[in-house]
Every structure is written in C-alpha cells, then in structure tokens.
C-alpha positions, 0 to 999 in steps of 0.5 A, spaced: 626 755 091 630 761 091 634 764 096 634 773 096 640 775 100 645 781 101 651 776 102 654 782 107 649 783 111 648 781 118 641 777 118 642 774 111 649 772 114 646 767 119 643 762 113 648 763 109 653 760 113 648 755 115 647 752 108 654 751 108 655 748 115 649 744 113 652 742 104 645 745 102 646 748 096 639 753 094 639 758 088 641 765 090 640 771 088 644 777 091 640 784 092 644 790 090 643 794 096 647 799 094 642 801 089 636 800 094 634 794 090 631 791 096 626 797 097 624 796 090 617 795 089 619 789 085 622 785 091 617 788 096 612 784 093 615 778 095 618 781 102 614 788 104 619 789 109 624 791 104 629 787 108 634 780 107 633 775 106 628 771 104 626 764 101 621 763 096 620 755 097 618 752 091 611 752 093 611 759 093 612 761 100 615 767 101 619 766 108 622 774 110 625 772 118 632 768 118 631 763 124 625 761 120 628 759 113 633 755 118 628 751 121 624 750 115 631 748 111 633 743 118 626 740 117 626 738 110 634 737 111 634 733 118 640 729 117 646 732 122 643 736 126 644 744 128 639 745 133 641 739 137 639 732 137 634 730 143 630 735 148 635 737 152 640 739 147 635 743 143 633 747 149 640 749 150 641 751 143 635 755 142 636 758 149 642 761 146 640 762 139 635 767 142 641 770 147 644 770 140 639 773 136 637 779 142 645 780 142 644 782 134 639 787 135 642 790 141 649 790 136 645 793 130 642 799 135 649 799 136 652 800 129 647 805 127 649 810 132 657 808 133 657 810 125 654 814 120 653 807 114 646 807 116 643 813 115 637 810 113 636 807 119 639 813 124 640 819 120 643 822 128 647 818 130 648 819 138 655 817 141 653 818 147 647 814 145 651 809 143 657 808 149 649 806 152 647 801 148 654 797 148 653 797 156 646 792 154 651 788 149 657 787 155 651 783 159 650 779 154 657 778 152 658 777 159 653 771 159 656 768 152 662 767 155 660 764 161 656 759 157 661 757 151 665 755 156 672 751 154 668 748 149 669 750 141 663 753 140 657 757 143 653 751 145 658 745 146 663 741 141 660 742 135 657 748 131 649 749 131 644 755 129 647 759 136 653 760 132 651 762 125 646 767 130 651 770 133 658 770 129 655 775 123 654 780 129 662 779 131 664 779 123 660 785 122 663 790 128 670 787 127 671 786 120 666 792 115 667 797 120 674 795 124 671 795 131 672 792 137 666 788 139 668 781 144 675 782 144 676 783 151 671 776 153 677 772 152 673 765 151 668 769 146 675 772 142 678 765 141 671 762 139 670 768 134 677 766 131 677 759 130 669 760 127 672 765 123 678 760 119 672 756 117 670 755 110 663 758 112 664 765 114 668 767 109 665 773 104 
C-alpha cells in the first residue's frame, strides 16, 4: 500500500490527519508540486486527475478521492470509529462530512480568486468574484456553527471524519495564505484552535 500525497494540501490533508487520529501507519510518498510532478505523465498513469492524493492498496487499485481512501482505510481498520458507531451517529457525521466537504470546494473557489498562488486553477483572479463566493461559505459556516454546538468537535465529543474534511480548509485559508476564514462564528474559531493544538493537524 502506498499513500501519494502533498502534505500541504487541502484534500490530502483530510487523510493525512485521518491516518494519524486513527494510528494507521501506510508508506507515503510525498509529490513535488512545485515542480508539477503530479501532472507528470508518470503519476497520472496511476491518478489521471494529476491530483493528491491517491492510495495504491496492495492489490493494486488505485483509489484518487480523499473520502474514499478514508472509508476504505475505516473498513480494513473498523476499531474506534470515525464515521459513528450505530445508524444514528453515522447519519450525523456523514451529514456533516458532506456539509464539510461542500465548504471545501466552495473555500478552493474562494482562494483561487482571493489570491494569485493558482494560477493554474485561476489565471484571473476576480476580487469582485471572490467577496461573491465567501457569501456562499458564510451559510455554510453559519450552519456549522449551529451544529458543533457546545460540543468539542463538529459532530459531538469526539473527533470523526467531519473534522478531518473541514479543519484543512480553515488551515489552509488561515495559515499558508493568513486569511480570516471562520473567526468571526466563535464556536467554529475555538473548535479551529483546540483541532489545531492536536498532534494530527501539524505540517
């Protein structure tokens, strides 16, 4: 099994911190992407997205979607569960993994016009367009901040899938780019610090 990542980024972030939440230990190989060695011919025989992350399993599948490499991993490894333990709770995690997950496409659009560091994604950036898409993120933080109630992490009193989805979106913003993302949804803000002190979100 191999896990092709790029540690920094957003998507490859959600199982990196997964794997160490959950003390799986899986060989990784870390792209260069400042060199494009994820649009290489040689990686995108095996992921034609050109895109982290991907796991080769050890039969040789190549799995290329970050929520499938964690739900493959919680299968073989089904001991302390992440994505809730009965019906009711995996509902509730899931609901807000997906909440979570719209909340990183909605950011990415975001950064790729709020800053020039993409511009093979946006070679124009738009601030105009920009300020418009961080309207679409404020509802969904508005609605995060309501669910993660007084509890410790987004989906109750310990950490899940939800978490791993969401908190590299926050990193991202706050930490490579210093933007404010969440720090005015005081719920959202404490939670962000408390995941951030964790051995599991560190670069």
């Amino acid at each position: 099994m191999l896990l092709y990542q790029f540690r920094k980024g957003t998507n490859p972030r959600r199982v990196i911190i997964y794997l160490s939440e959950k003390g799986i230990d899986v060989p990784r190989y870390e792209l260069d992407y400042e060199n494009k060695e994820h649009r290489s011919e040689k990686y995108r025989a095996i992921n034609p997205s050109g895109r982290a992350p991907t796991l080769v399993t050890d039969a040789g599948l190549a799995i290329t979607d970050s929520a499938a490499i964690v739900e493959y991993l919680e299968e073989l490894h089904p001991e302390r569960p992440m994505i809730g333990a009965d019906a009711a709770s995996r509902a509730r995690v899931r609901s807000l993994e997906r909440l979570s997950a719209d909340l990183v496409a909605r950011g990415q659009l975001w950064l790729w016009n709020q800053t020039d560091a993409f511009p093979g994604k946006e070679p124009a950036p738009s601030r105009d367009a920009a300020d418009r898409i961080f309207r679409y993120i404020t509802e969904l933080l508005d609605v995060l901040e309501k669910e993660i109630g007084e509890h410790a992490f987004i989906a109750g009193p310990t950490p899940t899938i939800a978490d791993f989805t969401a908190f590299p979106i926050f990193q991202t913003a706050r930490e490579r780019f210093d933007l404010a993302f969440g720090n005015d949804h005081p719920r959202l803000d404490s939670w962000y610090k408390r995941f951030r002190d964790r051995p599991s979100a560190d670069y």
